[in-house]
N, C-alpha and C positions, 0 to 999 in steps of 0.2 A: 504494500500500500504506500500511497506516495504520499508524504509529508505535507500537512496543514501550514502554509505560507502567512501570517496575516502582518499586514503593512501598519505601523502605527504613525502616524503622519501630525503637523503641526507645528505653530512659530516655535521656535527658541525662547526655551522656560517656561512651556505649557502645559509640560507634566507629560511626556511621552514616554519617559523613564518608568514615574510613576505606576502609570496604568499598565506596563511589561510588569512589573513587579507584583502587581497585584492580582495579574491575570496566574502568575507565575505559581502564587501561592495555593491556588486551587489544586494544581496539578503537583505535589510532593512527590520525588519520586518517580514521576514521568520525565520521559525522554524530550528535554525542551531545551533548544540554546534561542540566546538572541544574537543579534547581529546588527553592529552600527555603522550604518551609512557614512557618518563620520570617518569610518575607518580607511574607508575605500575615496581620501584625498589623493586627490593626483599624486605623483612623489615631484617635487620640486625641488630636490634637494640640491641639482646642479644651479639654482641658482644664488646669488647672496643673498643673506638674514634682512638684507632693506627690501630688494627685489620681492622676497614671498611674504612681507608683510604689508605689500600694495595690493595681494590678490585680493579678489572678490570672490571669499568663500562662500557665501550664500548662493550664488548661481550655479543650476545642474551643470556646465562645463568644469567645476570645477573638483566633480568627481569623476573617478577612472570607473563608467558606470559599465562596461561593456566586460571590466575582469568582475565587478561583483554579481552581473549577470550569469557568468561563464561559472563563478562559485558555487550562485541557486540553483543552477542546473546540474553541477555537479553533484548537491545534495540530496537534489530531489532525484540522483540515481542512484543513492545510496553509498556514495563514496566521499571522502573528509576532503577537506579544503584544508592550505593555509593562508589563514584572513593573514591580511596585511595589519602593523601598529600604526599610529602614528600619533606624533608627538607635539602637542598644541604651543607648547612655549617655544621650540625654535620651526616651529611649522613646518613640517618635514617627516618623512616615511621612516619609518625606527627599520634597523637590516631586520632582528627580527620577526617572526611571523608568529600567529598562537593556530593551531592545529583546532579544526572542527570539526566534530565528529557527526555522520546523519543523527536527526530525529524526528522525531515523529512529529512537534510542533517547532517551525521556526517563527521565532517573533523578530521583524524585519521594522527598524524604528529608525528615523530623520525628519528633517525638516520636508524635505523634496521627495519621499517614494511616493506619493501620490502623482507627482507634478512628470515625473516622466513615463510617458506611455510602454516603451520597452516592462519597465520596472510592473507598473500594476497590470500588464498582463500575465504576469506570472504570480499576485497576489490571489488566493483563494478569500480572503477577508479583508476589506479596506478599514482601516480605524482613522477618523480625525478629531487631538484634541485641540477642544475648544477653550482659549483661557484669556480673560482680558488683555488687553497690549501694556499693562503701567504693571499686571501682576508681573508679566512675561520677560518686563523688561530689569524690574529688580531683580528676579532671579537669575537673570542674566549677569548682570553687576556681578553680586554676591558669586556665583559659581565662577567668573571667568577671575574676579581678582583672590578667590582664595584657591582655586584650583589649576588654574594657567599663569598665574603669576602675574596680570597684566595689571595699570593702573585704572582707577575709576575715570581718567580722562583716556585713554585709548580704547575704554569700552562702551563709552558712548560718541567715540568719532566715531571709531567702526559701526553701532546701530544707526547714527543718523547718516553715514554715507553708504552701507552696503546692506545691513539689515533689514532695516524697515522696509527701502524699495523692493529688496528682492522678496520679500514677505508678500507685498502688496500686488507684487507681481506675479509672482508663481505659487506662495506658499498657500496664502488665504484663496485664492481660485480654486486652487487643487480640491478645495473641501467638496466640490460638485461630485468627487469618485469616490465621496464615502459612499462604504453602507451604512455605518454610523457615525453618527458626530457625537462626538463625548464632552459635555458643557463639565466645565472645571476638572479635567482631568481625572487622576484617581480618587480625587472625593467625590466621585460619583458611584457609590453603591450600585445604582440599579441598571446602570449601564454597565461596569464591570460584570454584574452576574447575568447579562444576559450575552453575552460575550461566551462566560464560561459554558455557562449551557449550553449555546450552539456548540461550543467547541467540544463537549462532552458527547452531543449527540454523533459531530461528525468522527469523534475517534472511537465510538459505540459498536 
C-alpha cells in the first residue's frame, strides 16, 4: 500500500509545525516521518555569505523542488531517501544528509506545497493553516532571533521586503487547494480530529 502524503501548507509562524505534531500524537507508534520543505533550499553555497543573504527565500524558485519530488516518489516506492540539511545562519546546504526511511504517513509541511502544482499533485491531503499576519509575524521574530541567530532589524527587513509579498502572492492564494483550512492552527481541536479520523479510516 502506498503511503498517505498530506501537505500542511501556510505563512511563516502559522502553526504548521504545530498541527504535524498534533496530528503526530494520535498515531504512537505508527510509521510516520515529516519532511520540511525548508530543507530542500537550493544549495548556494558557491556563493558568498553577502550574495545568499540577498536571496529571496520565500519564492518556489528558491527551492530545489524537482530533487524533493524525485524523494516523494522514491518513498512512495518504498525505498529511503537522503533528505538534504540545511543551515539557516550561514544559508547554505550542510555536506551532510539525514536518511529517511518509507512510511506509511508522510506529513509534507512549508510555506509553498500548496503553491506548486508538480508538488500537490502528488498530495493525497491538502492542509492550510490559517493564522493572523501580526500573530504570524511575532512568531517569526521570536523563532528567527532565538533560533537562527538573526537580529530583530534583519527580521523585519527581510518580512517587509521578501515575506509579506511572496505570502501575498503565492502563499495566501494557495489556500484555494485546501481540502481544509485550519483557522488558528493546532489550537484547533476539531479540525485536528477530523484530520485524524480520515487519516484513521484511510490506513483502516
Amino acid at each position: 500500500m502506498e503511503p498517505v502524503i498530506i501537505g500542511i501548507a501556510g505563512g511563516t509562524g502559522s502553526g504548521k509545525t504545530t498541527v504535524a505534531k498534533e496530528v503526530l500524537k494520535h498515531f504512537p507508534g505508527a510509521s510516520v516521518v515529516t519532511i520540511h520543505h525548508d530543507s530542500y533550499y537550493r544549495d548556494r553555497s558557491h556563493l558568498t555569505f553577502e550574495d545568499r543573504v540577498k536571496i529571496n527565500y520565500d519564492h518556489p524558485d528558491a527551492f530545489e523542488n524537482e530533487l524533493m519530488l524525485e524523494h516523494l516518489t522514491t518513498l512512495k516506492s518504498g525505498k529511503p531517501i537522503e533528505k538534504p540539511l540545511y543551515d539557516y545562519e550561514t544559508h547554505a546546504r550542510m555536506h551532510e544528509t539525514f536518511t529517511v526511511r518509507p512510511a506509511r504517513i508522510i506529513l509534507l509541511e512549508g510555506i509553498l506545497v500548496l503553491a506548486v502544482e508538480e508538488i500537490r499533485s502528488l498530495l493525497d491531503i491538502k492542509l492550510y493553516v490559517d493564522t493572523d499576519a501580526d500573530e504570524r509575524f511575532i512568531r517569526r521574530l521570536r523563532r528567527d532571533m532565538v533560533r537562527r541567530g538573526r537580529t530583530a532589524e534583519q527580521v523585519m527587513e527581510q518580512y517587509l521586503e521578501t515575506v509579506r509579498p511572496m505570502h501575498l502572492q503565492f502563499v495566501e492564494p494557495s489556500k484555494r487547494y485546501a481540502d481544509v483550512i485550519i483557522p488558528e492552527g493546532g489550537k484547533n481541536v476539531v479540525a485536528v480530529d477530523l484530520i485524524v479520523t480520515k487519516l484513521k479510516d484511510i490506513l483502516t
